[in-house]
PyMOL Python script that loads the backbone (N, CA, C, O; Angstrom):
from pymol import cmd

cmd.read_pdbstr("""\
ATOM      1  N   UNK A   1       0.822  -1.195   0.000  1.00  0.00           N
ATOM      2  CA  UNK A   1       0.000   0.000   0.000  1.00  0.00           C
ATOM      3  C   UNK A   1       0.863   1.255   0.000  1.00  0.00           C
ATOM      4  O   UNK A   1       0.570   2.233  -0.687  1.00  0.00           O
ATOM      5  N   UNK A   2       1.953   1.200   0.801  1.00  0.00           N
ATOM      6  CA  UNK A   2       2.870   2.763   0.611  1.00  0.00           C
ATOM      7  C   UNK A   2       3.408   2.548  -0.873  1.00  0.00           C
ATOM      8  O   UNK A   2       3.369   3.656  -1.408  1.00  0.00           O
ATOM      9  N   UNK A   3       3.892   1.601  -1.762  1.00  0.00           N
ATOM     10  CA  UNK A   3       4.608   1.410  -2.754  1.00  0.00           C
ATOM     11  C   UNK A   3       3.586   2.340  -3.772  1.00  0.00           C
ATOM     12  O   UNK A   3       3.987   3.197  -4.559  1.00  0.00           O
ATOM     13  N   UNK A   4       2.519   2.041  -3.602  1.00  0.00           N
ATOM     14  CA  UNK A   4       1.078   2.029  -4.409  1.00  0.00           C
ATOM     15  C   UNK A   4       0.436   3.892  -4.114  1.00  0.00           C
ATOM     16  O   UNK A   4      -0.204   4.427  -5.019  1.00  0.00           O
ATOM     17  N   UNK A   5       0.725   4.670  -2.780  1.00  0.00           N
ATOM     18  CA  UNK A   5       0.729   5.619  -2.505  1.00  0.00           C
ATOM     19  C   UNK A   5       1.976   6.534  -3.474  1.00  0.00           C
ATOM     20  O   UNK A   5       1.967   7.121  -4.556  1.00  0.00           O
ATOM     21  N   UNK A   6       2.814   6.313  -2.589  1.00  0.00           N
ATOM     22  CA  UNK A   6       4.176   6.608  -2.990  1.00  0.00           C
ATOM     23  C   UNK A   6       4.183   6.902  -4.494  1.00  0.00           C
ATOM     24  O   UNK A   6       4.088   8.094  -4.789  1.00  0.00           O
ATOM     25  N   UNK A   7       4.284   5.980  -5.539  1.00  0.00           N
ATOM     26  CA  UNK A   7       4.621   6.303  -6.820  1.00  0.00           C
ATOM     27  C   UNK A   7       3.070   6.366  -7.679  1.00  0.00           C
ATOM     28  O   UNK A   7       2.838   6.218  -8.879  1.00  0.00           O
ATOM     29  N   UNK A   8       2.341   6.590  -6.765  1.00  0.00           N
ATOM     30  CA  UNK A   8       0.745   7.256  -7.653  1.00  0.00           C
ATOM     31  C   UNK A   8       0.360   6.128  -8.568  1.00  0.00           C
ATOM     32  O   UNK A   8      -0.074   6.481  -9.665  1.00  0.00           O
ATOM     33  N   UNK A   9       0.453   4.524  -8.269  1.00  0.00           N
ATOM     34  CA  UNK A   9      -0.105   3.650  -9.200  1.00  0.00           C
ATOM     35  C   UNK A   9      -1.889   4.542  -8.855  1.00  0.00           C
ATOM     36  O   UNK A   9      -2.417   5.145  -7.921  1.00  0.00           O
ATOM     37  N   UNK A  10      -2.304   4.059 -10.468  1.00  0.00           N
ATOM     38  CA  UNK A  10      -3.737   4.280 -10.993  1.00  0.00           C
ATOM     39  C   UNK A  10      -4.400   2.880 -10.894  1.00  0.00           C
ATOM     40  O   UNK A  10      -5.467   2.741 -10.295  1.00  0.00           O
ATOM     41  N   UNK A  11      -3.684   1.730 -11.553  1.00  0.00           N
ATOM     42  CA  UNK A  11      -4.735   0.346 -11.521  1.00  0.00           C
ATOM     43  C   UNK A  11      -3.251  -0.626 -11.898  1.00  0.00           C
ATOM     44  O   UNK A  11      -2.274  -0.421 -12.618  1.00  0.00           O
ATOM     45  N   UNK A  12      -3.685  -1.764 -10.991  1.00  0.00           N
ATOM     46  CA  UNK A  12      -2.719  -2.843 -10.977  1.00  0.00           C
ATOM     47  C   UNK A  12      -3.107  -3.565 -12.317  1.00  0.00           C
ATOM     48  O   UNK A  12      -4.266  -3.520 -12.729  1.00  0.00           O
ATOM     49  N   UNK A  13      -1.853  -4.404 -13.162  1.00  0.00           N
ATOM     50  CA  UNK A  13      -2.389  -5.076 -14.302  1.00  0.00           C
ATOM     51  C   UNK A  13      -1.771  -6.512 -13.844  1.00  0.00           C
ATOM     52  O   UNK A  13      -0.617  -6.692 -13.455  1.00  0.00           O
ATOM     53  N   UNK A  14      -2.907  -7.601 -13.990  1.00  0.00           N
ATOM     54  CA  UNK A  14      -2.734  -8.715 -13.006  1.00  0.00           C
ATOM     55  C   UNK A  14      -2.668  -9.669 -13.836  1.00  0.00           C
ATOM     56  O   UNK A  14      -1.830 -10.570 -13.819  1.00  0.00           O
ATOM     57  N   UNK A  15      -3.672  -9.505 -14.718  1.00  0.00           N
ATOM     58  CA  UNK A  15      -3.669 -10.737 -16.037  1.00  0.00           C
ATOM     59  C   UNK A  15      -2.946 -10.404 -17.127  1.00  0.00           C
ATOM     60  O   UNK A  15      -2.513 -11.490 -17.510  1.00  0.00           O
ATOM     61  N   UNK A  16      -2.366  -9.189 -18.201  1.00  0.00           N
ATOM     62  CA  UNK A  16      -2.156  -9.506 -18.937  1.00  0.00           C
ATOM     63  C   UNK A  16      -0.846  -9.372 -19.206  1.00  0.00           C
ATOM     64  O   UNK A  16      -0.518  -9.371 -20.392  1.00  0.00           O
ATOM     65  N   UNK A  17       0.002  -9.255 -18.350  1.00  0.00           N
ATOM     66  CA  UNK A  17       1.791  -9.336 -17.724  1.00  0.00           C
ATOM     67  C   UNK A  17       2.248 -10.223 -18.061  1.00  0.00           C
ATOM     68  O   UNK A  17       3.107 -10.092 -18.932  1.00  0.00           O
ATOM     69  N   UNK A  18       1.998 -11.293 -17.671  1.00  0.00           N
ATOM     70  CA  UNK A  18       2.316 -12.881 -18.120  1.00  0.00           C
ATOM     71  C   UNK A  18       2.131 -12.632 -19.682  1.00  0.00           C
ATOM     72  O   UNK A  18       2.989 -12.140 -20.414  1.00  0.00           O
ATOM     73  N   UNK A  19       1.122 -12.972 -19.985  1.00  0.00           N
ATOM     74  CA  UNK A  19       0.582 -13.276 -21.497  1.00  0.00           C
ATOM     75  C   UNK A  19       1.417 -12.773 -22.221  1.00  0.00           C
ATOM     76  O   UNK A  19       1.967 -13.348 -23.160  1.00  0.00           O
ATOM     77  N   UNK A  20       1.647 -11.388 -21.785  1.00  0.00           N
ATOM     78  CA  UNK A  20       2.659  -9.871 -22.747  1.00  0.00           C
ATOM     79  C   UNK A  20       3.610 -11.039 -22.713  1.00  0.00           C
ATOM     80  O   UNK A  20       3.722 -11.710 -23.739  1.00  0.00           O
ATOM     81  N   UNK A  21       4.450 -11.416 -21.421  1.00  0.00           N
ATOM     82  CA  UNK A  21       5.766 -11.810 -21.817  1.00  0.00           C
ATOM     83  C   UNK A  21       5.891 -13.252 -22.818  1.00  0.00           C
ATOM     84  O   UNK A  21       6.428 -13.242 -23.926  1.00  0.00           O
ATOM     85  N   UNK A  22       5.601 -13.827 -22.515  1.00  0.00           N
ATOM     86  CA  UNK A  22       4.835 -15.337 -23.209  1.00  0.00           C
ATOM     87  C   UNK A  22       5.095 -14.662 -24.332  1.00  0.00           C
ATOM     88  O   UNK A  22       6.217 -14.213 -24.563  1.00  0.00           O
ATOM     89  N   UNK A  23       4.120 -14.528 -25.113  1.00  0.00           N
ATOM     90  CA  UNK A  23       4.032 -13.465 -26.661  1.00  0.00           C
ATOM     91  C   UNK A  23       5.324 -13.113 -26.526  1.00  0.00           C
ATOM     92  O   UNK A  23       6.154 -13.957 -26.862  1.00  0.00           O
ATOM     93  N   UNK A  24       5.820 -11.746 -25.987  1.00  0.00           N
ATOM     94  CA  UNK A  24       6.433 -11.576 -26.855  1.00  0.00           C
ATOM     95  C   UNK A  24       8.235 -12.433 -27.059  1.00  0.00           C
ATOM     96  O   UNK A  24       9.021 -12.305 -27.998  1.00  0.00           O
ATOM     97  N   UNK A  25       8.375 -13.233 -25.833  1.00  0.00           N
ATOM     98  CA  UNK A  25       9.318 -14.359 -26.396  1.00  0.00           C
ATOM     99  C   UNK A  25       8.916 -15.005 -27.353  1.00  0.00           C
ATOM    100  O   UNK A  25       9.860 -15.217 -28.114  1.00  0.00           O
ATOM    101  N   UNK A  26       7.832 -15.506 -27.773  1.00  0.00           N
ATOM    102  CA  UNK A  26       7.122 -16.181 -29.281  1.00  0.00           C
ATOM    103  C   UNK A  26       7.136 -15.198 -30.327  1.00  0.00           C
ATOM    104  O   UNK A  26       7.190 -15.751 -31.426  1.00  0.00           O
ATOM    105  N   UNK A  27       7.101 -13.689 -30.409  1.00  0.00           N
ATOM    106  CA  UNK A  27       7.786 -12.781 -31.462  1.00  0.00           C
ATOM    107  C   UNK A  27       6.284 -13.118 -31.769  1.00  0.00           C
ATOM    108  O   UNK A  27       6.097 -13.868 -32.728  1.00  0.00           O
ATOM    109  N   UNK A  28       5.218 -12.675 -31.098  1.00  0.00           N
ATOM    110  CA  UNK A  28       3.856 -12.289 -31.225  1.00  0.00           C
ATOM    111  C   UNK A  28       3.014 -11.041 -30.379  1.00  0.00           C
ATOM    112  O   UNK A  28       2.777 -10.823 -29.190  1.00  0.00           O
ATOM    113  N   UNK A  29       2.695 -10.336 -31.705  1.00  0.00           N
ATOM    114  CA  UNK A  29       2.163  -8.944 -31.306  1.00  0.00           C
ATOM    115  C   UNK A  29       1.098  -9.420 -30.428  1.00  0.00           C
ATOM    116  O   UNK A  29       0.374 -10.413 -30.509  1.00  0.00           O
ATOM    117  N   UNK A  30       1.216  -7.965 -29.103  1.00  0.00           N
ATOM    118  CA  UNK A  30       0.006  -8.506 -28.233  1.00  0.00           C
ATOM    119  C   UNK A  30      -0.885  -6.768 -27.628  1.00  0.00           C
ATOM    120  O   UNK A  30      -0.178  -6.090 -26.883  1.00  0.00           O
ATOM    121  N   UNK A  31      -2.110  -6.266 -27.919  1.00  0.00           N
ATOM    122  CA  UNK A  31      -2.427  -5.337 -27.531  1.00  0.00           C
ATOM    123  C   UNK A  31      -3.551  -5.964 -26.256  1.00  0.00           C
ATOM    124  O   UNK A  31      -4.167  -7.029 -26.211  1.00  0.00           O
ATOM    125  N   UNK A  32      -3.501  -4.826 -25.308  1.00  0.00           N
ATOM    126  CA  UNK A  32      -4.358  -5.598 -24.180  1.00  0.00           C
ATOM    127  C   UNK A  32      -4.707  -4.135 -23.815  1.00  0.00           C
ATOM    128  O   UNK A  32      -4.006  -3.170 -23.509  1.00  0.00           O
ATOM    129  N   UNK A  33      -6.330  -4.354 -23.988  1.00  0.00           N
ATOM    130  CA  UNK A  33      -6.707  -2.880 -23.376  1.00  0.00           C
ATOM    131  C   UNK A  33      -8.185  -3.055 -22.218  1.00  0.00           C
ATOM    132  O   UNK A  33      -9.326  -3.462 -22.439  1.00  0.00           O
ATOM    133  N   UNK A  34      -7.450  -2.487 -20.827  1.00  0.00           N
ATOM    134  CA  UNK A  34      -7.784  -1.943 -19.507  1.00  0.00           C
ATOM    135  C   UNK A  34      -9.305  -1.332 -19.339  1.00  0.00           C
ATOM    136  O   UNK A  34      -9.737  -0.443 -20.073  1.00  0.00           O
ATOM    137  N   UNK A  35      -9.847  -1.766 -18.565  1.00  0.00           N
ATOM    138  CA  UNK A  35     -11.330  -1.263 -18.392  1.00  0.00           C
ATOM    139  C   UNK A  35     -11.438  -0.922 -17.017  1.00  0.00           C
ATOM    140  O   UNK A  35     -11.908  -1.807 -16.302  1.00  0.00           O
ATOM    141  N   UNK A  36     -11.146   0.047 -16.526  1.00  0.00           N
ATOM    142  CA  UNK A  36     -10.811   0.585 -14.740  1.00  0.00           C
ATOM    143  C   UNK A  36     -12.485   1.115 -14.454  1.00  0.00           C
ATOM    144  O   UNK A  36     -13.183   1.936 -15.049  1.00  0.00           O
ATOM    145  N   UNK A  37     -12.703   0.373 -13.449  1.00  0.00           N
ATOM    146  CA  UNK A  37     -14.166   0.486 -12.764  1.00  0.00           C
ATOM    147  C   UNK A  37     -14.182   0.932 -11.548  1.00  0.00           C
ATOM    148  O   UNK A  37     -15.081   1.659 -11.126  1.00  0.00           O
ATOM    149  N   UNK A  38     -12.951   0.451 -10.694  1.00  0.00           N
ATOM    150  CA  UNK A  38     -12.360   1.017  -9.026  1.00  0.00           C
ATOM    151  C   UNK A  38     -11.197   1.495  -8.790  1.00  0.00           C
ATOM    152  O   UNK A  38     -10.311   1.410  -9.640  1.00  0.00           O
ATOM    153  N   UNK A  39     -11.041   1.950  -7.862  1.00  0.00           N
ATOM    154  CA  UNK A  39      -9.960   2.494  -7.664  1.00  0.00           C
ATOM    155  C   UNK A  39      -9.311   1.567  -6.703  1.00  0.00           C
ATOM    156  O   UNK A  39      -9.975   0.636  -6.246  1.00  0.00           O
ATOM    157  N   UNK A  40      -7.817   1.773  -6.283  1.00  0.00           N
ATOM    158  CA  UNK A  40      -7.109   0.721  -5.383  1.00  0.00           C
ATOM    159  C   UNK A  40      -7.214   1.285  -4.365  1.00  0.00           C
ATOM    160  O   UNK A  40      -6.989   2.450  -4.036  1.00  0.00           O
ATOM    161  N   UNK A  41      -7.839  -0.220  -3.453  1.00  0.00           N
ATOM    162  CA  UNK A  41      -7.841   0.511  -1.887  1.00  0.00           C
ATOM    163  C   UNK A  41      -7.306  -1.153  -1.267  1.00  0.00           C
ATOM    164  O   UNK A  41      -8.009  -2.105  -0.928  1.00  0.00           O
ATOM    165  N   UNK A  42      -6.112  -1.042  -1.291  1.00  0.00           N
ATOM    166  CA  UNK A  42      -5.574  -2.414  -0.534  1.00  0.00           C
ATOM    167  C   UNK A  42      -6.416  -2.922   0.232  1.00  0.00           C
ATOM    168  O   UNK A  42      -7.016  -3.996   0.173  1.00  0.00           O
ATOM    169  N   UNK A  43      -6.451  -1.453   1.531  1.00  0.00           N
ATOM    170  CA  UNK A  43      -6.693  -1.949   3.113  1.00  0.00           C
ATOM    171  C   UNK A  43      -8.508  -1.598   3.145  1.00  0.00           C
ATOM    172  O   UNK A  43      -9.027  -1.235   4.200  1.00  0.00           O
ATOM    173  N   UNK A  44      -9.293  -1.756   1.924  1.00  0.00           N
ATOM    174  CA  UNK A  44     -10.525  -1.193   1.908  1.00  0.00           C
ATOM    175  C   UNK A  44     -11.187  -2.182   0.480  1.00  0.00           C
ATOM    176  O   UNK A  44     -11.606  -1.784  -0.607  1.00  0.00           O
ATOM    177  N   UNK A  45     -11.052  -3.717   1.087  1.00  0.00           N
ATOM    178  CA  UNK A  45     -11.697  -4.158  -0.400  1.00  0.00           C
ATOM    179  C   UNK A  45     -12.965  -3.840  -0.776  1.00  0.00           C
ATOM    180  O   UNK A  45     -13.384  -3.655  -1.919  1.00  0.00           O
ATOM    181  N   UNK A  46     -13.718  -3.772   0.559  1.00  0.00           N
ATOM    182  CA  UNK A  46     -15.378  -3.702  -0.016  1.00  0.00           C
ATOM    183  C   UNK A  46     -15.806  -2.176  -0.453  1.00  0.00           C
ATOM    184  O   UNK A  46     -16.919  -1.800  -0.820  1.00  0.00           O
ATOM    185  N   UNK A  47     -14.513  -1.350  -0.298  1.00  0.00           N
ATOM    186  CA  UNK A  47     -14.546  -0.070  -1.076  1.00  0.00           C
ATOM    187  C   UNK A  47     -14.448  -0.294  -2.233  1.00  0.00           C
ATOM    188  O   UNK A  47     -15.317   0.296  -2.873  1.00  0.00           O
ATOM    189  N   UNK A  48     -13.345  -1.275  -3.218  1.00  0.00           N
ATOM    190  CA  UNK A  48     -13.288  -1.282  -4.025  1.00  0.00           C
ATOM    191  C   UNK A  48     -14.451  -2.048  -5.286  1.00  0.00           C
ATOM    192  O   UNK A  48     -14.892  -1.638  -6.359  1.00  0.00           O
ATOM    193  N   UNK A  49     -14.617  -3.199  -4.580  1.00  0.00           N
ATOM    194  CA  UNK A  49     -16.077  -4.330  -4.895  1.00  0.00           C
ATOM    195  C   UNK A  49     -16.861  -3.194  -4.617  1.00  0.00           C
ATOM    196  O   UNK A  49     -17.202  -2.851  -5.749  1.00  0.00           O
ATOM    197  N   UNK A  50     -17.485  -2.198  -3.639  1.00  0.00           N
ATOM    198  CA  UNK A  50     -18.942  -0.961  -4.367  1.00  0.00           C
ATOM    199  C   UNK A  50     -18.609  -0.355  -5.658  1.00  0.00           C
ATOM    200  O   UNK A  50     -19.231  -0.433  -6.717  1.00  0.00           O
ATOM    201  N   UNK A  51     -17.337   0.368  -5.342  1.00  0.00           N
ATOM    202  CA  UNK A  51     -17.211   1.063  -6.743  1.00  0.00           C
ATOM    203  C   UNK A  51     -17.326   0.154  -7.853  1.00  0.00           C
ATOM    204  O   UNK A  51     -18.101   0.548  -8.725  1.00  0.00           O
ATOM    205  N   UNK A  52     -16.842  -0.807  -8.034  1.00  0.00           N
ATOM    206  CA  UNK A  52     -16.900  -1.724  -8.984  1.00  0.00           C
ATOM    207  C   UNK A  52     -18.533  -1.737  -9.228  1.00  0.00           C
ATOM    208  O   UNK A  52     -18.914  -1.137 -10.233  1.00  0.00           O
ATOM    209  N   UNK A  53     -19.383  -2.274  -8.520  1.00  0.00           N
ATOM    210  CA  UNK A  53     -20.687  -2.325  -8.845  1.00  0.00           C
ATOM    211  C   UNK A  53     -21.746  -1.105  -9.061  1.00  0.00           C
ATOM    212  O   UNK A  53     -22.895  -1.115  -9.502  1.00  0.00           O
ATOM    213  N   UNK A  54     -20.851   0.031  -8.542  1.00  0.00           N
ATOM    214  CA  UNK A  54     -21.477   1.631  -8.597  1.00  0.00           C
ATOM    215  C   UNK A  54     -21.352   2.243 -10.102  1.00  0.00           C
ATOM    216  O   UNK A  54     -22.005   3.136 -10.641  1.00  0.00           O
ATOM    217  N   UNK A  55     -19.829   1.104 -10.790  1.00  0.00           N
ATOM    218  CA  UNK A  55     -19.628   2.156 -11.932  1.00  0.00           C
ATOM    219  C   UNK A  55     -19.475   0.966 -13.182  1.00  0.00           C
ATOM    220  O   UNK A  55     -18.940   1.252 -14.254  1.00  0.00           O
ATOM    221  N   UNK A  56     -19.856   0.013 -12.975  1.00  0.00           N
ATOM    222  CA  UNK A  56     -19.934  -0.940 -14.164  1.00  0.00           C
ATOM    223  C   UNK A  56     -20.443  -1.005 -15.341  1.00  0.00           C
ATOM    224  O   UNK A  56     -20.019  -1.582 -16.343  1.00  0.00           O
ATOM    225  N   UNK A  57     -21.754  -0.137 -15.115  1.00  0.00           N
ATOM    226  CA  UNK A  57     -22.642  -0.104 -16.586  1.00  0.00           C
ATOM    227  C   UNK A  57     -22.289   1.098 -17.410  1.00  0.00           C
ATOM    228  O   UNK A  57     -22.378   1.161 -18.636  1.00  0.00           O
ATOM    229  N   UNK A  58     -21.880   2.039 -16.607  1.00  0.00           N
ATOM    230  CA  UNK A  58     -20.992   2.832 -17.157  1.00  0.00           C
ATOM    231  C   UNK A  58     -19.749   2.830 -17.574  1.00  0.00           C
ATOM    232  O   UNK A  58     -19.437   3.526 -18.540  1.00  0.00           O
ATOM    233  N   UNK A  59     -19.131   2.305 -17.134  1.00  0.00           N
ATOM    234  CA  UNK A  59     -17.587   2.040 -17.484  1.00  0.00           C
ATOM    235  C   UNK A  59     -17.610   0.743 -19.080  1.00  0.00           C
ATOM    236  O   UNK A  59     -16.762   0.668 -19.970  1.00  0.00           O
ATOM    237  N   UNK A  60     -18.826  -0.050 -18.926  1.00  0.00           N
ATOM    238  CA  UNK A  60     -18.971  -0.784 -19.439  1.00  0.00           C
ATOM    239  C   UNK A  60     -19.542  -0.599 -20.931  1.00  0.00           C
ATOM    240  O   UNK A  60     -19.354  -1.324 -21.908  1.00  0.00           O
ATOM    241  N   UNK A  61     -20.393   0.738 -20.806  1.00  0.00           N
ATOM    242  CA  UNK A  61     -20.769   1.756 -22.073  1.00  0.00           C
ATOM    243  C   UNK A  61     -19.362   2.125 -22.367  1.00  0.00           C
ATOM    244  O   UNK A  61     -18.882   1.653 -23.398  1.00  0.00           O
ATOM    245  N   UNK A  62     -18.594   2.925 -21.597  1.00  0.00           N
ATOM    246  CA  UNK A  62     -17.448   3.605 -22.015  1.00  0.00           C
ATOM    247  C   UNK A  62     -16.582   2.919 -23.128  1.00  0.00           C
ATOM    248  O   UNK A  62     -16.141   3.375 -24.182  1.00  0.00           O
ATOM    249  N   UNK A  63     -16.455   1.392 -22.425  1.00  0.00           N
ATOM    250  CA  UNK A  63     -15.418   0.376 -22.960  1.00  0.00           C
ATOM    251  C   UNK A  63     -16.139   0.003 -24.258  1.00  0.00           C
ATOM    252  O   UNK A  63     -15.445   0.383 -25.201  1.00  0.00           O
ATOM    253  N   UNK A  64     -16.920  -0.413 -24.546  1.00  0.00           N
ATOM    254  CA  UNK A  64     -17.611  -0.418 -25.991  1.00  0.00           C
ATOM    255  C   UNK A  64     -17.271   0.573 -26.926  1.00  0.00           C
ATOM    256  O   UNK A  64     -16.982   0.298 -28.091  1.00  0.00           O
ATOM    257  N   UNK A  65     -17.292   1.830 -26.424  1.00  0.00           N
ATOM    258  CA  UNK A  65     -17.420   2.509 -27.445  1.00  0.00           C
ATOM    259  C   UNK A  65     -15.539   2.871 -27.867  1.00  0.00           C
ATOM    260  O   UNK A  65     -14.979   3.211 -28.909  1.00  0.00           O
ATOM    261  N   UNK A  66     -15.116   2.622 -26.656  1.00  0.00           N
ATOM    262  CA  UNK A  66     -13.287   2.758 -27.341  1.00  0.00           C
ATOM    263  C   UNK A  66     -13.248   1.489 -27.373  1.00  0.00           C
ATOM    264  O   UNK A  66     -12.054   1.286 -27.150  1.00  0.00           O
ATOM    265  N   UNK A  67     -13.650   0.649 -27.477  1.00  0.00           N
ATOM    266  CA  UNK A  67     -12.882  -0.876 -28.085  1.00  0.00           C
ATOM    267  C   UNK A  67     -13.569  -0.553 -29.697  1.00  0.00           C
ATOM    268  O   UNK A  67     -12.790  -0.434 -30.643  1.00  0.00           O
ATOM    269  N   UNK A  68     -14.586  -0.467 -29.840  1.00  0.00           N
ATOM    270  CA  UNK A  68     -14.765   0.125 -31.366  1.00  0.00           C
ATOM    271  C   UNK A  68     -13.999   0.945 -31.825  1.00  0.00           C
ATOM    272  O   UNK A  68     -13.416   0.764 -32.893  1.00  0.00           O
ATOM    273  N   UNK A  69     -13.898   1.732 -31.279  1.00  0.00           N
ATOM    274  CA  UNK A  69     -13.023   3.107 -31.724  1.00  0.00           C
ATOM    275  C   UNK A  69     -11.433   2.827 -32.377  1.00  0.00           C
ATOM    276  O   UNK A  69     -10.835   3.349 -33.317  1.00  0.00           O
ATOM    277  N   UNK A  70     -10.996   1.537 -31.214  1.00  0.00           N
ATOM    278  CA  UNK A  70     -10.026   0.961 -31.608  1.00  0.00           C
ATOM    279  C   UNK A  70      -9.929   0.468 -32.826  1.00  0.00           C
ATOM    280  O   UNK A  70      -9.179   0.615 -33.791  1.00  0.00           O
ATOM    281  N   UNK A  71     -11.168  -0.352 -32.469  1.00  0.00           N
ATOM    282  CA  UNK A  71     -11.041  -1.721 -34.068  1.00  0.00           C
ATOM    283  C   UNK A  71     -10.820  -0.817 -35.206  1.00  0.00           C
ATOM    284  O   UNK A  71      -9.798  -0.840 -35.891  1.00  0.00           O
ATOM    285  N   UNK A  72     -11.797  -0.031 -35.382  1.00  0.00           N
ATOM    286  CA  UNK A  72     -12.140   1.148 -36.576  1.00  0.00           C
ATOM    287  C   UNK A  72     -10.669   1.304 -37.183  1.00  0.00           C
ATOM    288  O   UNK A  72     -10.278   0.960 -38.298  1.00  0.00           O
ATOM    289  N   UNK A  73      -9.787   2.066 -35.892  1.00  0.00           N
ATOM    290  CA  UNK A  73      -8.544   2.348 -36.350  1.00  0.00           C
ATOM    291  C   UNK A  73      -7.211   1.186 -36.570  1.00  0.00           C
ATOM    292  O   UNK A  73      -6.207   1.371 -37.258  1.00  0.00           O
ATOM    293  N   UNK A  74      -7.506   0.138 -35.878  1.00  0.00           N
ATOM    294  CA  UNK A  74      -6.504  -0.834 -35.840  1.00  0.00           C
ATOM    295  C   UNK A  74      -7.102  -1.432 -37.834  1.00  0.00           C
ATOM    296  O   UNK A  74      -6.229  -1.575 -38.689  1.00  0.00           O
ATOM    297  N   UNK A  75      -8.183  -1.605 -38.077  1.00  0.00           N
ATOM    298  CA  UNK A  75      -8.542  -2.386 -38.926  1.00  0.00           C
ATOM    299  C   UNK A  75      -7.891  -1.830 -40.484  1.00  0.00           C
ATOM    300  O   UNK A  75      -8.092  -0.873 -41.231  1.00  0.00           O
ATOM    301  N   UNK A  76      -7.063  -2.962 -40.464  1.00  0.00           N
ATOM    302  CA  UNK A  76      -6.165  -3.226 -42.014  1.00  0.00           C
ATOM    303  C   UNK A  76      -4.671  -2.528 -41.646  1.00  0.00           C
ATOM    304  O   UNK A  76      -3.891  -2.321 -42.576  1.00  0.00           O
ATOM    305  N   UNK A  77      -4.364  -2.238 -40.521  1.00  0.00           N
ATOM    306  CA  UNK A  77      -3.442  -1.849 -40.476  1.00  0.00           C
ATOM    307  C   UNK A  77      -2.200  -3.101 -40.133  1.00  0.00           C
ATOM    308  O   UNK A  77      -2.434  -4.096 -39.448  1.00  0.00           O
ATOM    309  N   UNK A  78      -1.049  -2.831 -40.685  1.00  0.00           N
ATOM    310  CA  UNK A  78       0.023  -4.230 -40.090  1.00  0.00           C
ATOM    311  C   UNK A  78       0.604  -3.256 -39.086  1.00  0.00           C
ATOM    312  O   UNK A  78       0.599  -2.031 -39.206  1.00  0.00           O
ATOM    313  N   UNK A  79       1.126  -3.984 -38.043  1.00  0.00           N
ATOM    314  CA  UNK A  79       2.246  -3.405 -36.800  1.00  0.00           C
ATOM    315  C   UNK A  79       3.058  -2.537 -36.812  1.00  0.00           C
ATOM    316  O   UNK A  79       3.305  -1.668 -35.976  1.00  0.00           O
ATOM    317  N   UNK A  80       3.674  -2.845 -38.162  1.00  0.00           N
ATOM    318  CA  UNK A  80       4.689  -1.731 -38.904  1.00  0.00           C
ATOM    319  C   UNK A  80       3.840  -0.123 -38.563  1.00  0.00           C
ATOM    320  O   UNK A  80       4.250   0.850 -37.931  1.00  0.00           O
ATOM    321  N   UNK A  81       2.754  -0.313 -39.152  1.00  0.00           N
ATOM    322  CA  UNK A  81       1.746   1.335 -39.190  1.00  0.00           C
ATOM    323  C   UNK A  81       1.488   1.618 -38.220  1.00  0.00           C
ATOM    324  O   UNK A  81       0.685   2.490 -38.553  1.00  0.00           O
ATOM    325  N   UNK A  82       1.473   1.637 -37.396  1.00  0.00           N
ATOM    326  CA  UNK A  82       1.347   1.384 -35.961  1.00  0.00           C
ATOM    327  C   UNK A  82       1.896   2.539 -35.177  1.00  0.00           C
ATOM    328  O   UNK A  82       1.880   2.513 -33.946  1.00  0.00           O
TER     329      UNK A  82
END
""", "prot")
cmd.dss("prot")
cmd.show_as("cartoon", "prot")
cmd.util.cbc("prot")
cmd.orient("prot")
């Protein structure tokens, strides 16, 4: 929790760390995009589980519309363009 104070983390990335590294020793492109619903409260989980359920359908509109937004722009492009 001071580490997490201290240098102003925003949101821990838990799942897709591994995967990144995996990939990219296999010399396979990997984009992984974040959908933040709570904020970090170590010493306050059921702070974090409300917010989570306070801001889901919203966050969940949000994420739709930039994961489209993405595709739109990712689509036909190779890595190189990037």
């Amino acid at each position: 929790e001071d580490i997490i104070n201290m240098v102003g983390v925003a949101c821990l990335d838990m799942e897709a760390a591994p995967i990144a590294q995996i990939l990219n020793q296999a010399g396979v492109n990997m984009i992984a995009l974040k959908v933040i619903s709570n904020g970090v409260y170590p010493a306050e989980p059921k702070r974090m589980e409300a917010e989570y359920h306070d801001n889901r359908e919203e966050v969940s509109r949000r994420a739709t519309q930039a994961l489209s937004q993405l595709l739109e722009y990712l689509d036909g492009k190779t890595p190189a363009e990037l």
